[in-house]
N, CA, C and O atoms as a Tinker XYZ file with bonds, in Angstrom:
   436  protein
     1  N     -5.748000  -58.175000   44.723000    73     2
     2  CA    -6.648000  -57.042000   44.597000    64     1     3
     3  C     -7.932000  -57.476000   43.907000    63     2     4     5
     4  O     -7.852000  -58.426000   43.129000    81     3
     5  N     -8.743000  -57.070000   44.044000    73     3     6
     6  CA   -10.343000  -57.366000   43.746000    64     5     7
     7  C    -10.426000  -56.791000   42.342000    63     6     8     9
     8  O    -11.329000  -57.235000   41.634000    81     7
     9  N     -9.563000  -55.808000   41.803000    73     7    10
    10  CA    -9.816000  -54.986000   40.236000    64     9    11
    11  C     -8.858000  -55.107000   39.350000    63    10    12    13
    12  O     -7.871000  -54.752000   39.994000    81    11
    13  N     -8.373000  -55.469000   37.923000    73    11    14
    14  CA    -7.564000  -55.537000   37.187000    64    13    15
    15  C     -6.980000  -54.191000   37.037000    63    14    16    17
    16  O     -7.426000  -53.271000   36.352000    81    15
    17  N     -5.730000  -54.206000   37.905000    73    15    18
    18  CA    -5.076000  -52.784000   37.984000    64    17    19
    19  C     -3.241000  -53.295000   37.392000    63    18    20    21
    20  O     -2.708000  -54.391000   37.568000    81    19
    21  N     -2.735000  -52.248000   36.794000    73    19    22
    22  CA    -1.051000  -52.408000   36.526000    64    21    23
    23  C     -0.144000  -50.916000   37.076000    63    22    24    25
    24  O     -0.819000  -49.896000   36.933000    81    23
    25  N      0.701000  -50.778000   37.431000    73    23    26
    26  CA     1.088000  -49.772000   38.192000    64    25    27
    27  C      2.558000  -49.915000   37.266000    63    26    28    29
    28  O      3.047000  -50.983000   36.898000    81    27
    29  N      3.062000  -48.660000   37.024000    73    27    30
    30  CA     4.072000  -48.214000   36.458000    64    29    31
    31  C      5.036000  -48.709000   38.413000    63    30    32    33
    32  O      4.405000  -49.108000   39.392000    81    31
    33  N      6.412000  -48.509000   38.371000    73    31    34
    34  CA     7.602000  -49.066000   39.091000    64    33    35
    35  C      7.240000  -47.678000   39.771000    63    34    36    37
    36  O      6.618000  -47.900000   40.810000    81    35
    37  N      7.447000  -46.096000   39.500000    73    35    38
    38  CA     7.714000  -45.350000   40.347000    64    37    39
    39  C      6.258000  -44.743000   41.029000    63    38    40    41
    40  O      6.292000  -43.640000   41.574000    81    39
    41  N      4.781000  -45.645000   40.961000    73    39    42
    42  CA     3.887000  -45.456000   41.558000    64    41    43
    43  C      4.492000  -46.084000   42.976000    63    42    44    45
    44  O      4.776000  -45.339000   43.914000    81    43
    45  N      4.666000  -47.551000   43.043000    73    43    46
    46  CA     5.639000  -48.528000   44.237000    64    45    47
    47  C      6.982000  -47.454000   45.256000    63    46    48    49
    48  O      7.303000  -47.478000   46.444000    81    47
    49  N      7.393000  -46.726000   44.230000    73    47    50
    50  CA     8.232000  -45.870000   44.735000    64    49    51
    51  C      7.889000  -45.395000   45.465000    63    50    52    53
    52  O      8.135000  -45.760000   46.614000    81    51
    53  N      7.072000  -44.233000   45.171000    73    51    54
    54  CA     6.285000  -42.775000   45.408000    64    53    55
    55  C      5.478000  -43.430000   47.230000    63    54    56    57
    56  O      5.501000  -42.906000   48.343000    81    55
    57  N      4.935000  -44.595000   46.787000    73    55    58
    58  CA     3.523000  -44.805000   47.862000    64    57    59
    59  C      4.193000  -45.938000   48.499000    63    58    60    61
    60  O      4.054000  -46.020000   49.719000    81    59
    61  N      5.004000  -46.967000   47.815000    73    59    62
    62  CA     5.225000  -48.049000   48.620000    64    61    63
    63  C      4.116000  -48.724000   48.263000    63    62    64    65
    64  O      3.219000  -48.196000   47.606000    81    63
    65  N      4.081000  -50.405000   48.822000    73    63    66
    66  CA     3.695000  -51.078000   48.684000    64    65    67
    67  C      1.938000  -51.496000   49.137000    63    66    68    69
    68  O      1.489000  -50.716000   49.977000    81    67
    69  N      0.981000  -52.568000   48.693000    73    67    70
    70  CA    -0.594000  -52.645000   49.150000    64    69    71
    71  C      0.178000  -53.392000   50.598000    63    70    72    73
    72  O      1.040000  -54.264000   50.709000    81    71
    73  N     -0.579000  -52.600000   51.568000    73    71    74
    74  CA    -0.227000  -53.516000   53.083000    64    73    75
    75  C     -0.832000  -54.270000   53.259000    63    74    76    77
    76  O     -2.023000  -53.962000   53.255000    81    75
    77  N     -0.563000  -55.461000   53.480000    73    75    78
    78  CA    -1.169000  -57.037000   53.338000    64    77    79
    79  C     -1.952000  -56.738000   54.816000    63    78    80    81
    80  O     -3.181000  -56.806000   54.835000    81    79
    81  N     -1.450000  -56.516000   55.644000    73    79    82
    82  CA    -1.575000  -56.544000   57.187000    64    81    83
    83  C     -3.244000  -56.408000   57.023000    63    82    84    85
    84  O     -3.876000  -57.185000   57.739000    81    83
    85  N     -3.992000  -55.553000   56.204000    73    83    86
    86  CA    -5.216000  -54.933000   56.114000    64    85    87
    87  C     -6.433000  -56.086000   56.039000    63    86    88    89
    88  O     -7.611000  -55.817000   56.272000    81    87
    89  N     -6.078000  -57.048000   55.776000    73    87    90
    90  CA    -6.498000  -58.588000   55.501000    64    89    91
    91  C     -8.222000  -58.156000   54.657000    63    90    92    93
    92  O     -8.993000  -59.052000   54.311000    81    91
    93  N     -8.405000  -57.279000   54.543000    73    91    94
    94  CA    -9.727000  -56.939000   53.836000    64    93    95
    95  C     -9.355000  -55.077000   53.330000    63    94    96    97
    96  O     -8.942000  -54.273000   54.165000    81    95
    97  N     -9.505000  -54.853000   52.455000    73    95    98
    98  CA    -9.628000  -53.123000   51.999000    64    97    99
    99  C     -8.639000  -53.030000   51.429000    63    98   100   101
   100  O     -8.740000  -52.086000   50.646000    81    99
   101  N     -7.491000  -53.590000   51.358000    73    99   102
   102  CA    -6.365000  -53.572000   51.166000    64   101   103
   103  C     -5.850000  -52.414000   49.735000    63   102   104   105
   104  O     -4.963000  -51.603000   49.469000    81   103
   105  N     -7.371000  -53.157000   48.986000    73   103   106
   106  CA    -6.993000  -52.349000   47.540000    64   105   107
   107  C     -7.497000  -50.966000   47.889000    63   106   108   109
   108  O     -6.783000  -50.057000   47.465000    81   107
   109  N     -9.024000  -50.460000   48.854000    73   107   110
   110  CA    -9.193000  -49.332000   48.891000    64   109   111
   111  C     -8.133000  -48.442000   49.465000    63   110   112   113
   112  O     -8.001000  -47.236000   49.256000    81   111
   113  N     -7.467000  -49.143000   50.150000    73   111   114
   114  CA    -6.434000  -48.307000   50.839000    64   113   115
   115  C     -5.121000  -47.406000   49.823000    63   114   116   117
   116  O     -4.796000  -46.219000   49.785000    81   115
   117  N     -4.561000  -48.797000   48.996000    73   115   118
   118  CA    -3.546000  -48.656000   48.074000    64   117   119
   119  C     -4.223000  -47.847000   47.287000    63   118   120   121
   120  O     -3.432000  -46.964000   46.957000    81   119
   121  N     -5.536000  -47.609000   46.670000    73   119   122
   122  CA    -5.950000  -47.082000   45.468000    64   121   123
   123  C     -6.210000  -45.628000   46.254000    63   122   124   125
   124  O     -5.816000  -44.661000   45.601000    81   123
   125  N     -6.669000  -45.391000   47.247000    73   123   126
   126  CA    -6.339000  -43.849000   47.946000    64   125   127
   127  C     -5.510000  -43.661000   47.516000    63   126   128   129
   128  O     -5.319000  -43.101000   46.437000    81   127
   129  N     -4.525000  -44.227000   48.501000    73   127   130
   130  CA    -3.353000  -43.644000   48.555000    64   129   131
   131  C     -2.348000  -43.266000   46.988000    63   130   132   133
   132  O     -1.421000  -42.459000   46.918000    81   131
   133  N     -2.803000  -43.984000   46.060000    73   131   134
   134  CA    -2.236000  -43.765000   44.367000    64   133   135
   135  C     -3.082000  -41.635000   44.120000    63   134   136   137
   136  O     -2.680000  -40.506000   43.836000    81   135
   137  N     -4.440000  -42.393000   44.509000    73   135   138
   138  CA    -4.759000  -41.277000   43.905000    64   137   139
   139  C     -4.048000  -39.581000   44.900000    63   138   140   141
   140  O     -3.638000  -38.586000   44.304000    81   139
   141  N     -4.108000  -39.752000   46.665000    73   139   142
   142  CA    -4.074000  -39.034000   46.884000    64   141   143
   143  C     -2.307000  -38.216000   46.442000    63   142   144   145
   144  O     -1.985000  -37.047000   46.654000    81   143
   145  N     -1.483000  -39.287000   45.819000    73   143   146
   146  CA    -0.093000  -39.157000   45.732000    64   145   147
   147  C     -0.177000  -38.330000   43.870000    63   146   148   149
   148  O      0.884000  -38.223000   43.255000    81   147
   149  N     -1.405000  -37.879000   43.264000    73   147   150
   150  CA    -1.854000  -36.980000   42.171000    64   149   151
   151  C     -1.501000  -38.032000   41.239000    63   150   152   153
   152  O     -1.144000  -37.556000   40.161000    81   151
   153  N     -1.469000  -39.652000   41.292000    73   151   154
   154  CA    -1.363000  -40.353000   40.009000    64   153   155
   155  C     -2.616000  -40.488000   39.496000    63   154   156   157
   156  O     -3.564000  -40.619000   40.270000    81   155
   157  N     -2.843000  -40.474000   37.828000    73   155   158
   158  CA    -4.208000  -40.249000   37.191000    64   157   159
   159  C     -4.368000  -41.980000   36.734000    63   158   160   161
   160  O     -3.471000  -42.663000   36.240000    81   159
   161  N     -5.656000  -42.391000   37.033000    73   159   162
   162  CA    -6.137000  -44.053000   36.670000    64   161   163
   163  C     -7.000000  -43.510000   35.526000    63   162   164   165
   164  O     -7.376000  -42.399000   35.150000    81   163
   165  N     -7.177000  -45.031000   35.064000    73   163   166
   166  CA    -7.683000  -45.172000   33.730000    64   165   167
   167  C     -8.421000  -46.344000   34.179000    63   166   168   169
   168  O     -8.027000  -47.294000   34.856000    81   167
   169  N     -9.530000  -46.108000   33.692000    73   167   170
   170  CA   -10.751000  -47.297000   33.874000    64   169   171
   171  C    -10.832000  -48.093000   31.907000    63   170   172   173
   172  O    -10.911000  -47.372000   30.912000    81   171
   173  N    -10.798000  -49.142000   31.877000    73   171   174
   174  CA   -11.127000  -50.079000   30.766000    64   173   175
   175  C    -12.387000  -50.943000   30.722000    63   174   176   177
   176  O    -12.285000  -51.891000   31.500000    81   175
   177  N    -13.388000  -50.914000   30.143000    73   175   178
   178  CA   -14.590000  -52.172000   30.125000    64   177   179
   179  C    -14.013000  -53.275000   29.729000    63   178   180   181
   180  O    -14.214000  -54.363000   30.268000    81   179
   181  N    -13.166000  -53.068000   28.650000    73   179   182
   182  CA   -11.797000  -54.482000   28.524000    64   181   183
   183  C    -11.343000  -55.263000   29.270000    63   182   184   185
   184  O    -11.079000  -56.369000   28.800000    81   183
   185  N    -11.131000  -55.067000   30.387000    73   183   186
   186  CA   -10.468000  -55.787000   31.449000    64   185   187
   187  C    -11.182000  -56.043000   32.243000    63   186   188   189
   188  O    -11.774000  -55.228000   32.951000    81   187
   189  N    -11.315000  -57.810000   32.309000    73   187   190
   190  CA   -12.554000  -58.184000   33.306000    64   189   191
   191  C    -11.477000  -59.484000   34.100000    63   190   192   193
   192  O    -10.419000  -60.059000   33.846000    81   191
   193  N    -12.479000  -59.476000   35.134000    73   191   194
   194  CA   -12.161000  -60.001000   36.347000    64   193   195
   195  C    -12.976000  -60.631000   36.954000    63   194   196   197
   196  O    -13.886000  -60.107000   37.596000    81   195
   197  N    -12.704000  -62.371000   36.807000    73   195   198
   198  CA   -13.344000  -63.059000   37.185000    64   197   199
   199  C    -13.902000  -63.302000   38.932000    63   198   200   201
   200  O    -13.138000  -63.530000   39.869000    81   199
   201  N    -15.071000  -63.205000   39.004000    73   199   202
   202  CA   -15.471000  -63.192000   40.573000    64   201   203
   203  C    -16.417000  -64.730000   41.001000    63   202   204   205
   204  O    -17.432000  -64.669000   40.307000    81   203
   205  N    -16.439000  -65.429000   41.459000    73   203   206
   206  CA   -16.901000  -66.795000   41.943000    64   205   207
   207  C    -17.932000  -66.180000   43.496000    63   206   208   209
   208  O    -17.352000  -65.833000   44.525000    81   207
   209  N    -19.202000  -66.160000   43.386000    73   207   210
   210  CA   -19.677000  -65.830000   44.345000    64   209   211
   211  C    -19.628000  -66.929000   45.460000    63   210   212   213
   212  O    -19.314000  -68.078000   45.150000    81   211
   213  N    -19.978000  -66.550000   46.942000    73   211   214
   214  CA   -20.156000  -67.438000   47.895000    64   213   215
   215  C    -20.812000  -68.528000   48.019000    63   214   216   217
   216  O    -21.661000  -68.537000   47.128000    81   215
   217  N    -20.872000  -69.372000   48.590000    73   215   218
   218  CA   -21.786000  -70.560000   48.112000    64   217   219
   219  C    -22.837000  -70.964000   49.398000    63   218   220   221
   220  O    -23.450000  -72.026000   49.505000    81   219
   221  N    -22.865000  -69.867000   50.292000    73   219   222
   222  CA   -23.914000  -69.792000   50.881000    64   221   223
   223  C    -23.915000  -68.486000   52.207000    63   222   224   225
   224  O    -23.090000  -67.575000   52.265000    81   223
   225  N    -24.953000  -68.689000   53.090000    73   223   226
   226  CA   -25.076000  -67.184000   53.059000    64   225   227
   227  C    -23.671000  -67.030000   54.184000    63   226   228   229
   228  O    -22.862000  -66.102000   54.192000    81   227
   229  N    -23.689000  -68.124000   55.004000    73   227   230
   230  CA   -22.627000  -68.148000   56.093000    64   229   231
   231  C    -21.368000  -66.989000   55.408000    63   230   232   233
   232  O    -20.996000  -65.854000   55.706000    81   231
   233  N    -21.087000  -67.758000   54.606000    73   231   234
   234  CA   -20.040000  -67.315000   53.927000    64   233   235
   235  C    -19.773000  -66.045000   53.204000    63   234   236   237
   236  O    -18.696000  -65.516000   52.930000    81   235
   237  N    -21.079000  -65.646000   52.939000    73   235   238
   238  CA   -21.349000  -64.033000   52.178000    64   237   239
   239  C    -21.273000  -63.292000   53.868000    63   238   240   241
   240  O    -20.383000  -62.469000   54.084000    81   239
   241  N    -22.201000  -63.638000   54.912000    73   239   242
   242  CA   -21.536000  -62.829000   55.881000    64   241   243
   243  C    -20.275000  -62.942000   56.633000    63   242   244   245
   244  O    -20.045000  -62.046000   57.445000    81   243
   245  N    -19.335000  -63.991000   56.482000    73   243   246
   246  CA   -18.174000  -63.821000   56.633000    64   245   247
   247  C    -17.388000  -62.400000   55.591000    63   246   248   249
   248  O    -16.947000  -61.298000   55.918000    81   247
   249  N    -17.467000  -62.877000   54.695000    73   247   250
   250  CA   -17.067000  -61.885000   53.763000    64   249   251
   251  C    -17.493000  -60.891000   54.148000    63   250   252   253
   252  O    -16.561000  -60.550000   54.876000    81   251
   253  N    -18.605000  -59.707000   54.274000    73   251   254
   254  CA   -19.061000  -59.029000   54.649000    64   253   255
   255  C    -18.724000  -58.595000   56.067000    63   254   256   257
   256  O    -18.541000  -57.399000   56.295000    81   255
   257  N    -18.620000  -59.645000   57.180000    73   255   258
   258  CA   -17.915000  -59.328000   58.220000    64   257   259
   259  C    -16.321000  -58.428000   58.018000    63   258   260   261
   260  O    -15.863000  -57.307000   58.242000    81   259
   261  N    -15.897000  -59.710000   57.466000    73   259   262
   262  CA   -14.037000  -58.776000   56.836000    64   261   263
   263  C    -14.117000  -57.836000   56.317000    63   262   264   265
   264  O    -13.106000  -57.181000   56.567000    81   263
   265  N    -14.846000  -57.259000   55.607000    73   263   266
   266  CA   -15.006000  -56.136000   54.921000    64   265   267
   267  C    -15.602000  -54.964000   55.830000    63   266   268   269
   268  O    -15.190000  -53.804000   55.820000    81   267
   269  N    -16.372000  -55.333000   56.412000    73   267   270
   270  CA   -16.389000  -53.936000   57.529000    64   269   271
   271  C    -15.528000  -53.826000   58.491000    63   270   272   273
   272  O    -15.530000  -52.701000   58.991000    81   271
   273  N    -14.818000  -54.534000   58.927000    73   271   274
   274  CA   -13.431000  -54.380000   59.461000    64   273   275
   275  C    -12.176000  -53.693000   59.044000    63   274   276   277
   276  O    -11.346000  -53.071000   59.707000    81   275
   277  N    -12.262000  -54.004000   57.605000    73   275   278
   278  CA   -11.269000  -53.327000   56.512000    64   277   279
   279  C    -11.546000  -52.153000   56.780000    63   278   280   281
   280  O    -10.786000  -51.370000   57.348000    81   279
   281  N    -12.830000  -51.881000   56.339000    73   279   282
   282  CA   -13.823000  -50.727000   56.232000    64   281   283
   283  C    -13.237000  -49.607000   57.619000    63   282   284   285
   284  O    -12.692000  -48.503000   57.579000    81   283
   285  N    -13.489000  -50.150000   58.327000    73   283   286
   286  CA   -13.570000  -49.519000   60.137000    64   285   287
   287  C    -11.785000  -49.009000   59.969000    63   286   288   289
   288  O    -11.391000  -47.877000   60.253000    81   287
   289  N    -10.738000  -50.331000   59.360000    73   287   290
   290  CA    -9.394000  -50.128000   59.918000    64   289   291
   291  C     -9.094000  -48.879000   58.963000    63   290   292   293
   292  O     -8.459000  -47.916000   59.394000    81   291
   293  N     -9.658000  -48.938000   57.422000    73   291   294
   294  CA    -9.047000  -47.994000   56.254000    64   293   295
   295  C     -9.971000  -46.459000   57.005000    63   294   296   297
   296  O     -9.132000  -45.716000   57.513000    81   295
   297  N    -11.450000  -45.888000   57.157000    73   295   298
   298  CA   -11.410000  -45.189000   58.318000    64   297   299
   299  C    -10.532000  -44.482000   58.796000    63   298   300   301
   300  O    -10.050000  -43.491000   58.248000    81   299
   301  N    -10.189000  -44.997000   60.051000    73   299   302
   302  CA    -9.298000  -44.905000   61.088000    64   301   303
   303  C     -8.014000  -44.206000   60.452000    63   302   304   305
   304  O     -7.370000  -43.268000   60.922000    81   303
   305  N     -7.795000  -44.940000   59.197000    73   303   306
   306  CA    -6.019000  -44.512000   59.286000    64   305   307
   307  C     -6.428000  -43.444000   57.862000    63   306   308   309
   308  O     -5.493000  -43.190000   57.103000    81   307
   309  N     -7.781000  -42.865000   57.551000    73   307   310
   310  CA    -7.831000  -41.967000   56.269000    64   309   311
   311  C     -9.160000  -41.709000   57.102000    63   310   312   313
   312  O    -10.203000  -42.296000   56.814000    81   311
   313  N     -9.068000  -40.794000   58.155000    73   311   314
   314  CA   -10.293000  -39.854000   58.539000    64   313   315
   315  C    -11.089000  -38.752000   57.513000    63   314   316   317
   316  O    -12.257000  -38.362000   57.537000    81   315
   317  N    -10.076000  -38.451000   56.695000    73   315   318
   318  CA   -10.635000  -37.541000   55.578000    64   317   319
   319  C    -11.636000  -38.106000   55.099000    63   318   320   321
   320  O    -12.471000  -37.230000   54.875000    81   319
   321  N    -12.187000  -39.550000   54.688000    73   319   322
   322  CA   -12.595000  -40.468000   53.654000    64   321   323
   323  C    -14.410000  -40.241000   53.910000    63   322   324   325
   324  O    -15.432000  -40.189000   53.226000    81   323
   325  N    -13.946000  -40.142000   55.540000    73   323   326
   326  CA   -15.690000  -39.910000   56.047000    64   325   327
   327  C    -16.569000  -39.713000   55.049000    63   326   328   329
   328  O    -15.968000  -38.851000   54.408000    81   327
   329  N    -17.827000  -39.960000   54.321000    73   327   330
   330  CA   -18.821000  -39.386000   54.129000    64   329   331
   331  C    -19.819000  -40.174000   54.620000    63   330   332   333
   332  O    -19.764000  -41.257000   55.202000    81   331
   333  N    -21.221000  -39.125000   54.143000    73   331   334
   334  CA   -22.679000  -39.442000   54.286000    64   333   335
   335  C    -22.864000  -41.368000   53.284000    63   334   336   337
   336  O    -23.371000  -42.346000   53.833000    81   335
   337  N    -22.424000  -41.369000   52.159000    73   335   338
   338  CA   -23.097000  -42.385000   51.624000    64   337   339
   339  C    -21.793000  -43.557000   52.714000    63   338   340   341
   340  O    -22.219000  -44.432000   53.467000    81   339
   341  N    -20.789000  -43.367000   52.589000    73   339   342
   342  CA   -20.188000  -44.324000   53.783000    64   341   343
   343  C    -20.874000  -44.943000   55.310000    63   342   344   345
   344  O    -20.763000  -45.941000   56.022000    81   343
   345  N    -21.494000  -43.893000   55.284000    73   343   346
   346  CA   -22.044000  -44.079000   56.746000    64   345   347
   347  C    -23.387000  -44.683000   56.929000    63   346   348   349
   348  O    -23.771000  -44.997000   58.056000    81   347
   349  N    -24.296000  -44.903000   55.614000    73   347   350
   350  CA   -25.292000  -44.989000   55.633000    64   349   351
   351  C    -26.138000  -46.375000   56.122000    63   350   352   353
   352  O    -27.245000  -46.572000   56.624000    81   351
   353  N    -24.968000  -47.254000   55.681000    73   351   354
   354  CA   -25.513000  -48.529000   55.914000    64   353   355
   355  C    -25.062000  -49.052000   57.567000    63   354   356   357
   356  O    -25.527000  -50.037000   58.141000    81   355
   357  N    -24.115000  -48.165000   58.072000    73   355   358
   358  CA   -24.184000  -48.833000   59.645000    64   357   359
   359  C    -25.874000  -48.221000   60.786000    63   358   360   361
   360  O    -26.535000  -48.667000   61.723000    81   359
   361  N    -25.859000  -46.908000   59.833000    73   359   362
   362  CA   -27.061000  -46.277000   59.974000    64   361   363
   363  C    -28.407000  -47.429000   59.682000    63   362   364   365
   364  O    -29.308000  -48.017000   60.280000    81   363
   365  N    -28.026000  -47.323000   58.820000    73   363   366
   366  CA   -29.184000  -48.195000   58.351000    64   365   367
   367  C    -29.695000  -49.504000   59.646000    63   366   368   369
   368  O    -30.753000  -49.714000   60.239000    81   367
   369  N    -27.957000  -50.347000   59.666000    73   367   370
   370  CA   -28.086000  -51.807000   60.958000    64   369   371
   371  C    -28.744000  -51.128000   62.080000    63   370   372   373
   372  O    -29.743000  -51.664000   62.558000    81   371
   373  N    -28.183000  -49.670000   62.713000    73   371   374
   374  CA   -28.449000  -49.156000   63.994000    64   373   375
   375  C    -29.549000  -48.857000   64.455000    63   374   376   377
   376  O    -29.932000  -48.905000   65.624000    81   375
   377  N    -30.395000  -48.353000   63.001000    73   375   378
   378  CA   -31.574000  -48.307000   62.907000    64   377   379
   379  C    -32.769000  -49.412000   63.301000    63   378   380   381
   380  O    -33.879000  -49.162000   63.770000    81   379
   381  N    -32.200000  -50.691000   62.967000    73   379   382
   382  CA   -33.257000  -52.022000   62.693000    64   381   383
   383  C    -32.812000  -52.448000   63.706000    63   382   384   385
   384  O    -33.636000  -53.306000   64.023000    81   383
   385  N    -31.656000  -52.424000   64.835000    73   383   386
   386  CA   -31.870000  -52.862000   66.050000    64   385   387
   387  C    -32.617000  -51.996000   67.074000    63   386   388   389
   388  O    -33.438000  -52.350000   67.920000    81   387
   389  N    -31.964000  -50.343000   66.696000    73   387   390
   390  CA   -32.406000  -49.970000   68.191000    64   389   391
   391  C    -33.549000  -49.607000   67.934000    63   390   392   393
   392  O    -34.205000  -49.446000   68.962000    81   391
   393  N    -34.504000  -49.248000   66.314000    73   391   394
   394  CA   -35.894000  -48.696000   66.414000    64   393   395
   395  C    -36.556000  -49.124000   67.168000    63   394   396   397
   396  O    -37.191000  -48.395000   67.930000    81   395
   397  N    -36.642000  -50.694000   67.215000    73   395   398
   398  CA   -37.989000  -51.689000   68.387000    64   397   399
   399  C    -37.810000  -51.219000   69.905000    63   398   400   401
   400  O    -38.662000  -51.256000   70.793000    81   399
   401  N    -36.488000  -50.767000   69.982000    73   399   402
   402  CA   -36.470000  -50.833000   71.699000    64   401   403
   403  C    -36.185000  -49.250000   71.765000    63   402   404   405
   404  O    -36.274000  -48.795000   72.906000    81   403
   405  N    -35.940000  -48.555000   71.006000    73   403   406
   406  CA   -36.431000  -47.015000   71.163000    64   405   407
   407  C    -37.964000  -46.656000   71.547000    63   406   408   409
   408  O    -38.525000  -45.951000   72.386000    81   407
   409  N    -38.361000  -47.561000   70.435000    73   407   410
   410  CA   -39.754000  -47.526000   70.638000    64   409   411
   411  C    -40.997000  -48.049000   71.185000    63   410   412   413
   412  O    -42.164000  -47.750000   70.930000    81   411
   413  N    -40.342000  -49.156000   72.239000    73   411   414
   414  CA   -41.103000  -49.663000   73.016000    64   413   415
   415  C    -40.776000  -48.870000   74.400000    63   414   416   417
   416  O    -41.398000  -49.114000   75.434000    81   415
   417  N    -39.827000  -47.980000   74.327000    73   415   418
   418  CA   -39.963000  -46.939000   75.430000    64   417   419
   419  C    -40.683000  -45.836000   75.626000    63   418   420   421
   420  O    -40.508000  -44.959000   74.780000    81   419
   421  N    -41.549000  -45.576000   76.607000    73   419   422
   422  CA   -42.426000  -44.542000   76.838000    64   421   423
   423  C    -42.485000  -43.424000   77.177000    63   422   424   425
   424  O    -43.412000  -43.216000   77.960000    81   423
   425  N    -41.606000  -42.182000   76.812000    73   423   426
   426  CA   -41.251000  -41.274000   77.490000    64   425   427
   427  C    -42.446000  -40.435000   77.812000    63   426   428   429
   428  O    -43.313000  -40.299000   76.948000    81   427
   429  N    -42.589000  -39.760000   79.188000    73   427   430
   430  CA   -43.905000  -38.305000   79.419000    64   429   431
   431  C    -43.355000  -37.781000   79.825000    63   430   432   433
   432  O    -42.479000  -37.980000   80.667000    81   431
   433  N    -43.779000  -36.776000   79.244000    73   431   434
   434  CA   -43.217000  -35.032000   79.120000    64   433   435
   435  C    -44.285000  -34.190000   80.864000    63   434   436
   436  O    -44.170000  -32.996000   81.141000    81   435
């Protein structure tokens, strides 16, 4: 998991296990699913978690690739999750491809 988290035995019960299968989101998924099952988290500034960034960009968009995949699969299987700030940044890509060729089209009225 990407966050220093500890789970009492009958959270595992209640929800079952993080599904590996997810190969990216894995924790957003499990951490839904804690919360939507009414267990209350506790955030600590105490507990840190070491992160090693990418070592070049290839590799930050790999990462980034997996992660919108996660993204797309966690989605799919939690339609509720939808929002506006979720959506913003595919908005954003859809934007910077199709503006040029939206707009090199000429429509008359």
């Amino acid at each position: 998991m990407s966050v220093g988290c500890a789970y009492k035995r009958e959270v595992f019960e209640k929800i079952g296990y993080v599904d590996e299968s997810f190969g990216a989101c894995e924790d957003v998924d499990f951490n839904y699913r804690v919360e939507k099952a009414g267990f209350l988290t506790f955030f600590s500034p105490l507990v840190g978690v070491k992160y090693y960034p990418r070592e070049n960009l290839a590799s930050v968009w790999k990462q980034l690739l997996r992660f919108g995949q996660g993204r797309f699969r966690f989605i799919s299987e939690h339609p509720e999750t939808i929002n506006l700030d979720m959506m913003l940044p595919a908005a954003f890509v859809l934007a910077i491809v199709l503006g040029p060729l939206l707009g090199s089209v000429h429509i008359y009225f």
